[in-house]
C-alpha positions as CSV (number, residue, x, y, z in Angstrom):
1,X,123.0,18.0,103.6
2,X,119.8,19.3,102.6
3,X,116.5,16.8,103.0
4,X,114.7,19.0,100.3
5,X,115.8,18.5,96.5
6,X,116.1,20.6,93.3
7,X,114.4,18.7,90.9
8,X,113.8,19.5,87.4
9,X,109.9,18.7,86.0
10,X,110.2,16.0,83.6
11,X,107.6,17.4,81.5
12,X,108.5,21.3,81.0
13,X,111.5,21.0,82.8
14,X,110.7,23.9,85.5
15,X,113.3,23.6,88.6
16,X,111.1,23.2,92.2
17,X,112.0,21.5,95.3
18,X,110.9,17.9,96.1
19,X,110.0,17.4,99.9
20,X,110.0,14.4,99.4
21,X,111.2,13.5,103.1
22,X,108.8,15.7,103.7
23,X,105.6,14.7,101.5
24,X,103.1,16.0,103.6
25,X,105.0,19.4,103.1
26,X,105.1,19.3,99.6
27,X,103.4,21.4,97.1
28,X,102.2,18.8,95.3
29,X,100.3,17.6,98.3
30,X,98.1,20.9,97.1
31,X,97.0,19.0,94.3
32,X,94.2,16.4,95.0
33,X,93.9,13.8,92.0
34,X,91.7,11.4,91.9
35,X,92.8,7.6,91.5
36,X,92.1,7.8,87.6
37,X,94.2,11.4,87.4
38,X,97.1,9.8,88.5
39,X,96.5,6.7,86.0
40,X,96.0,9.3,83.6
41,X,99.4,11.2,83.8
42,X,100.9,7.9,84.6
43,X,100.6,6.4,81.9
44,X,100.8,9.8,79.7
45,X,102.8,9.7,76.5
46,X,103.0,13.4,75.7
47,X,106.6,13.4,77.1
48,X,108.7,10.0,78.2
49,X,107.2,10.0,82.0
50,X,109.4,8.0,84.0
51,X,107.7,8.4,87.2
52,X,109.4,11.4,88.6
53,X,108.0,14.3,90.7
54,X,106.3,17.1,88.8
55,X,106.0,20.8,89.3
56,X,102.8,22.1,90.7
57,X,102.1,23.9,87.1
58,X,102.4,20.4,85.3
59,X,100.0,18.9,87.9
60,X,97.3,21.9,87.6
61,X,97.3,21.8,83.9
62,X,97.3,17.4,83.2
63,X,94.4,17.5,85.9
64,X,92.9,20.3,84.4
65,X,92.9,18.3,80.7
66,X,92.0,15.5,82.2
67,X,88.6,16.8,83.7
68,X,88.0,18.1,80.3
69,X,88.8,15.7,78.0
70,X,87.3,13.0,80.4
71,X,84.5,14.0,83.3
72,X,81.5,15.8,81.6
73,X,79.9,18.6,83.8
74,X,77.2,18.0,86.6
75,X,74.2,18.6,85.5
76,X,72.0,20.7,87.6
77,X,68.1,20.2,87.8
């Protein structure tokens, strides 16, 4: 039996495969989000999150909203 899964993202529903008994060989290990990222898509209510793994695309694009919806650009004197 296989240690890697085929897991569908919960939010656009993209088939990947979860290491999970691998984590630090995942490719969501890729993604570094910050403590208040992960609040963020935690508690998202686009879609009904349950918790699960998401694809690398999801990741990208919530952290990518995030830092523009919430973090304002460093300003450079």
């Amino acid at each position: 039996m296989s240690k890697h899964a085929a897991e569908g993202c919960p939010r656009c529903g993209q088939i990947f495969i979860c290491k999970v008994n691998s984590i630090l060989k995942c490719d969501c290990m890729q993604v570094r989000l910050t403590q208040q990222e992960v609040e963020y898509i935690r508690d998202l209510t686009e879609f009904d999150y349950d918790g699960s793994c998401l694809c690398m695309n999801c990741l990208v694009d919530l952290q990518a909203h995030y830092r523009s919806v919430y973090q304002t650009p460093a300003h450079h004197v």
